[in-house]
SEBA-778767 format. One record per residue: residue number from 1; residue in one letter; x, y, z of N, C-alpha, C in turn. Coordinates in Angstrom, 3 decimals, padded with zeros to 6 digits, always signed. Example, Ala and Ser with C-alpha at 12.3 -4.5 7.8 and 13.67 -1.06 7.14 Angstrom:
2
{pt 1; A; {+013.190; -005.690; +007.800}; {+012.300; -004.500; +007.800}; {+013.200; -003.300; +007.800}}
{pt 2; S; {+012.850; -002.250; +007.080}; {+013.670; -001.060; +007.140}; {+012.900; +000.030; +007.870}}
END
This chain:
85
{pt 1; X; {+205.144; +154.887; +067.564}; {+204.701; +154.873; +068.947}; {+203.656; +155.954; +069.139}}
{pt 2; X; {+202.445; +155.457; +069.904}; {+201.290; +156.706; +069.828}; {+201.216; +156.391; +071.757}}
{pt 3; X; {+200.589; +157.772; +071.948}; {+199.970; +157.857; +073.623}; {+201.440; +158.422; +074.417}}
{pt 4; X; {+200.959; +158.771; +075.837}; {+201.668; +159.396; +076.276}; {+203.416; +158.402; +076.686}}
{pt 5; X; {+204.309; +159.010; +076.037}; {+205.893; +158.153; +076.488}; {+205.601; +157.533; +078.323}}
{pt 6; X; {+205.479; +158.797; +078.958}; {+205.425; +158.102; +080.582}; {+204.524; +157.073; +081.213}}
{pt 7; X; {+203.162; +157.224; +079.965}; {+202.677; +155.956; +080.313}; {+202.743; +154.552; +080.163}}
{pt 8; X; {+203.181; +154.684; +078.479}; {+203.911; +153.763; +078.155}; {+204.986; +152.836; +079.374}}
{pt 9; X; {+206.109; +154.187; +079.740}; {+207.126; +153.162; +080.422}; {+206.147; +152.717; +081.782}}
{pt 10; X; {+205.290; +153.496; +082.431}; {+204.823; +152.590; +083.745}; {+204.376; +151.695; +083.162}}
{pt 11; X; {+203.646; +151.551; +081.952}; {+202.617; +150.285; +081.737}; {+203.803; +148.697; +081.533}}
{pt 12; X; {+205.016; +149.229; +080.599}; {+205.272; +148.721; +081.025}; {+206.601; +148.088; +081.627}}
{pt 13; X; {+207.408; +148.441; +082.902}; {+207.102; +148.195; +084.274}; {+206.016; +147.764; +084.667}}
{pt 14; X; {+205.108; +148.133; +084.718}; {+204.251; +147.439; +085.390}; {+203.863; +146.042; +085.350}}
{pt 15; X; {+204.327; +145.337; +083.701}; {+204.083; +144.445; +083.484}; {+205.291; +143.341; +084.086}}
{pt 16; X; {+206.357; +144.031; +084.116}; {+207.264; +143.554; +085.124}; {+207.557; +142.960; +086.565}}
{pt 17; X; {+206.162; +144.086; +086.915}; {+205.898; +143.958; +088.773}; {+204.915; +142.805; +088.949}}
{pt 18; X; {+204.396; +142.904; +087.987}; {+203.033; +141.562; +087.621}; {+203.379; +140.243; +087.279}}
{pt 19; X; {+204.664; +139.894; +086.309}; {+205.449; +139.157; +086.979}; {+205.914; +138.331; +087.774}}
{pt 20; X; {+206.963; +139.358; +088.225}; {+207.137; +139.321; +089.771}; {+206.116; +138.643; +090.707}}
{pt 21; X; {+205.541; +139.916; +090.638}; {+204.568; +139.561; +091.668}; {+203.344; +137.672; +091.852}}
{pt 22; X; {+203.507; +137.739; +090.624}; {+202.556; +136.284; +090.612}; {+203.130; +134.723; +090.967}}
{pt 23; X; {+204.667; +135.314; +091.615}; {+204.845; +134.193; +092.292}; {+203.903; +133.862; +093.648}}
{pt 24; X; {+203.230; +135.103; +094.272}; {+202.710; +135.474; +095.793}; {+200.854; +135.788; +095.341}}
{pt 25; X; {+201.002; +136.338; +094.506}; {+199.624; +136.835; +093.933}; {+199.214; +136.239; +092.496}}
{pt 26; X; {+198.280; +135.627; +092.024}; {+197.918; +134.920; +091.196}; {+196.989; +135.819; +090.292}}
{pt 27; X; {+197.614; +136.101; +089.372}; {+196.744; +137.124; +088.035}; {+196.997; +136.868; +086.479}}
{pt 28; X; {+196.122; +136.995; +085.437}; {+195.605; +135.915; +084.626}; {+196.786; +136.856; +083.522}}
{pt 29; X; {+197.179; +137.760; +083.775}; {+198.348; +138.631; +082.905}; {+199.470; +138.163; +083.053}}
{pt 30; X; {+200.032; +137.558; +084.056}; {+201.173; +137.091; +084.500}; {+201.128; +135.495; +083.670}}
{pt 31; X; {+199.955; +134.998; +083.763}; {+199.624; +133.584; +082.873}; {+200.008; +133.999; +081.707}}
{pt 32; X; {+199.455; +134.842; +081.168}; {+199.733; +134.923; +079.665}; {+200.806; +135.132; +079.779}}
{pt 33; X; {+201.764; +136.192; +080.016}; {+202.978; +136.695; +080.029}; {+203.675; +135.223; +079.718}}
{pt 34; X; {+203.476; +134.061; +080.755}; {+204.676; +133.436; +081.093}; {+204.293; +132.109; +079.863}}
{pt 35; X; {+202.874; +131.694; +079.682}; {+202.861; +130.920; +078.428}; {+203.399; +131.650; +076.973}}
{pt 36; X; {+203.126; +132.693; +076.963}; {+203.734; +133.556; +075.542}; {+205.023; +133.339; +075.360}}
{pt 37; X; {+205.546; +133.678; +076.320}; {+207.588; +133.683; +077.015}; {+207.985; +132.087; +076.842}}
{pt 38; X; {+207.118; +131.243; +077.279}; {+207.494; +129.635; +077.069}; {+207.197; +128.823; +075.699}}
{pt 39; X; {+206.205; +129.235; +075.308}; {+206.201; +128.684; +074.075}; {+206.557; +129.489; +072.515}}
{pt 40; X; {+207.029; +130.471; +073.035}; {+207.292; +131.594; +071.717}; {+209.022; +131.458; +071.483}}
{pt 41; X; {+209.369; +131.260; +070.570}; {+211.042; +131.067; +070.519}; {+211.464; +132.115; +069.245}}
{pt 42; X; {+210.199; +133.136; +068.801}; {+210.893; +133.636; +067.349}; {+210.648; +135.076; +067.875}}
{pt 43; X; {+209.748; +135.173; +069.089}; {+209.260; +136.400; +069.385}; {+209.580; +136.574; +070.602}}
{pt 44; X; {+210.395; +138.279; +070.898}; {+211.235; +138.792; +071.331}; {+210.195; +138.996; +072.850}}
{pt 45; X; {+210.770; +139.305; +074.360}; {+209.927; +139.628; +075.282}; {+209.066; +140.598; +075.697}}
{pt 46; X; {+210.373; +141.745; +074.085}; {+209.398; +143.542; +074.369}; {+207.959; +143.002; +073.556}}
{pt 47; X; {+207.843; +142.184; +072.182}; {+206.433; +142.030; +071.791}; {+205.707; +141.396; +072.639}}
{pt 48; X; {+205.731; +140.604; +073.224}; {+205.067; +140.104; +074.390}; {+204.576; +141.027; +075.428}}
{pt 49; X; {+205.461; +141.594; +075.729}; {+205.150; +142.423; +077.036}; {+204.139; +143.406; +076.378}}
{pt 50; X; {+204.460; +144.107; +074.742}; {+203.194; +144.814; +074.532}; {+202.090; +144.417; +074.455}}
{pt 51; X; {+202.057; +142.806; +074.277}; {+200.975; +142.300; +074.226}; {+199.867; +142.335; +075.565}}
{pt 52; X; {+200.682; +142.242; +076.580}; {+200.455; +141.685; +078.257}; {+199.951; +143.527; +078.380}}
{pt 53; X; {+200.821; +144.459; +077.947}; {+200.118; +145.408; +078.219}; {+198.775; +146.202; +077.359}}
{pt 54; X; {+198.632; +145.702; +076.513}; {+197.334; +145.474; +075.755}; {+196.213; +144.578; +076.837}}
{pt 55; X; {+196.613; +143.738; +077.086}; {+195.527; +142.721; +077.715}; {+195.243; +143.543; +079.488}}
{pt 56; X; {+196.576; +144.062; +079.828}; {+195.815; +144.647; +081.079}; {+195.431; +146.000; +080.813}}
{pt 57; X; {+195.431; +146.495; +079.809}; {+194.650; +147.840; +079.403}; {+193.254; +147.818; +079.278}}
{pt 58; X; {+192.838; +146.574; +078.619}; {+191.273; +145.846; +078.399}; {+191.022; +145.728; +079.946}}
{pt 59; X; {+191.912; +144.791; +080.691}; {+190.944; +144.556; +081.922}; {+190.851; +145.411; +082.598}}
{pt 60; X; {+191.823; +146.267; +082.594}; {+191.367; +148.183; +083.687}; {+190.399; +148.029; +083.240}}
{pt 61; X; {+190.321; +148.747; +082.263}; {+188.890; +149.150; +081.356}; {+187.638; +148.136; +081.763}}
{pt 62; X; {+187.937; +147.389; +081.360}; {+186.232; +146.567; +081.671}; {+186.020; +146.512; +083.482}}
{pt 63; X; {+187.266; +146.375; +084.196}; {+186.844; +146.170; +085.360}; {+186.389; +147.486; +085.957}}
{pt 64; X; {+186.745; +148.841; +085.326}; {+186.011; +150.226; +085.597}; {+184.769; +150.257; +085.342}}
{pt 65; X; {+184.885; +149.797; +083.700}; {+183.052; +150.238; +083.645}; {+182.357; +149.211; +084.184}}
{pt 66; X; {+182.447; +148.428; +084.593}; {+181.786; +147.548; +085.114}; {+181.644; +147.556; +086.890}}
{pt 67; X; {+182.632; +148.419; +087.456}; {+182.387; +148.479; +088.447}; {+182.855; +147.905; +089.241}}
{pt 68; X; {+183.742; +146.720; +089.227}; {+184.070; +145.720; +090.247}; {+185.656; +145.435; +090.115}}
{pt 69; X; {+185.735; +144.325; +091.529}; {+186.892; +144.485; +091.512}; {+187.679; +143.298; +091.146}}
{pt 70; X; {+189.311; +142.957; +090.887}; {+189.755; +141.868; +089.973}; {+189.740; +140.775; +090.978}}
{pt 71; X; {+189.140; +140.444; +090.424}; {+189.031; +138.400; +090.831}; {+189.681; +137.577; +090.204}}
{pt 72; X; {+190.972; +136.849; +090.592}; {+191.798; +135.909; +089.790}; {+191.049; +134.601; +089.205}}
{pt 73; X; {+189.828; +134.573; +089.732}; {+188.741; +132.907; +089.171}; {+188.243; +133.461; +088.168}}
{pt 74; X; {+187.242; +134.835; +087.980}; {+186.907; +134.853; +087.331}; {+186.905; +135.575; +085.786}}
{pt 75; X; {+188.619; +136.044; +085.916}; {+189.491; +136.280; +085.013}; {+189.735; +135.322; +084.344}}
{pt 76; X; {+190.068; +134.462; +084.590}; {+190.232; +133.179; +084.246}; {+189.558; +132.612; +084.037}}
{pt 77; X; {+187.866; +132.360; +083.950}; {+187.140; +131.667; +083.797}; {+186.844; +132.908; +082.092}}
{pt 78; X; {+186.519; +133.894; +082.557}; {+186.255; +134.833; +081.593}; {+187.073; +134.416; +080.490}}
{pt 79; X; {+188.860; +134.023; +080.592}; {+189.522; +134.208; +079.364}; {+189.656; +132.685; +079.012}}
{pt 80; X; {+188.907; +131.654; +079.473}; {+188.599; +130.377; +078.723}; {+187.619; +130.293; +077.916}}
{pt 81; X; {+186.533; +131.530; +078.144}; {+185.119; +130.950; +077.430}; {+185.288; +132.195; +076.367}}
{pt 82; X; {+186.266; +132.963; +076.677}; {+186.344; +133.929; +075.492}; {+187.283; +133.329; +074.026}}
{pt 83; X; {+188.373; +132.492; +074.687}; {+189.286; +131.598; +073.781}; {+188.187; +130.427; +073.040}}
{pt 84; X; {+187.133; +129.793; +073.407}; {+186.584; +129.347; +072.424}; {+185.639; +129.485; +071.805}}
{pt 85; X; {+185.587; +130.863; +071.389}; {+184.680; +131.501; +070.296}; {+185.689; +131.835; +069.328}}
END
């Protein structure tokens, strides 16, 4: 395990609240989360969830340097045209 322990556990929790939350709020982490969780039967929910928190570590990041703010369309449009390359 590398990086700080406390961030670790918010990150993820957090991936928990995201979740949650995308019954009301629609976000492209919660997609993955829940296709990974449905079609994965050999792999456990903590690898997943590190995965989900890998993927929203990228989108902080790009949505900082870039300046703007998260858009559920074009998250989603972003992670279709990135899947077929």
């Amino acid at each position: 395990k590398h990086g700080n322990a406390v961030a670790r556990k918010l990150l993820y929790r957090a991936i928990g609240q995201i979740d949650n939350a995308a019954k009301t709020n629609p976000c492209h982490i919660a997609d993955y989360y829940e296709s990974k969780k449905l079609s994965s039967q050999t792999q456990g929910f903590k690898k997943i969830a590190i995965a989900s928190i890998h993927k929203l570590i990228r989108t902080i990041y790009a949505l900082i340097i870039n300046d703007q703010p998260y858009d559920y369309n074009v998250a989603t449009h972003n992670q279709k045209d990135f899947s077929r390359n």
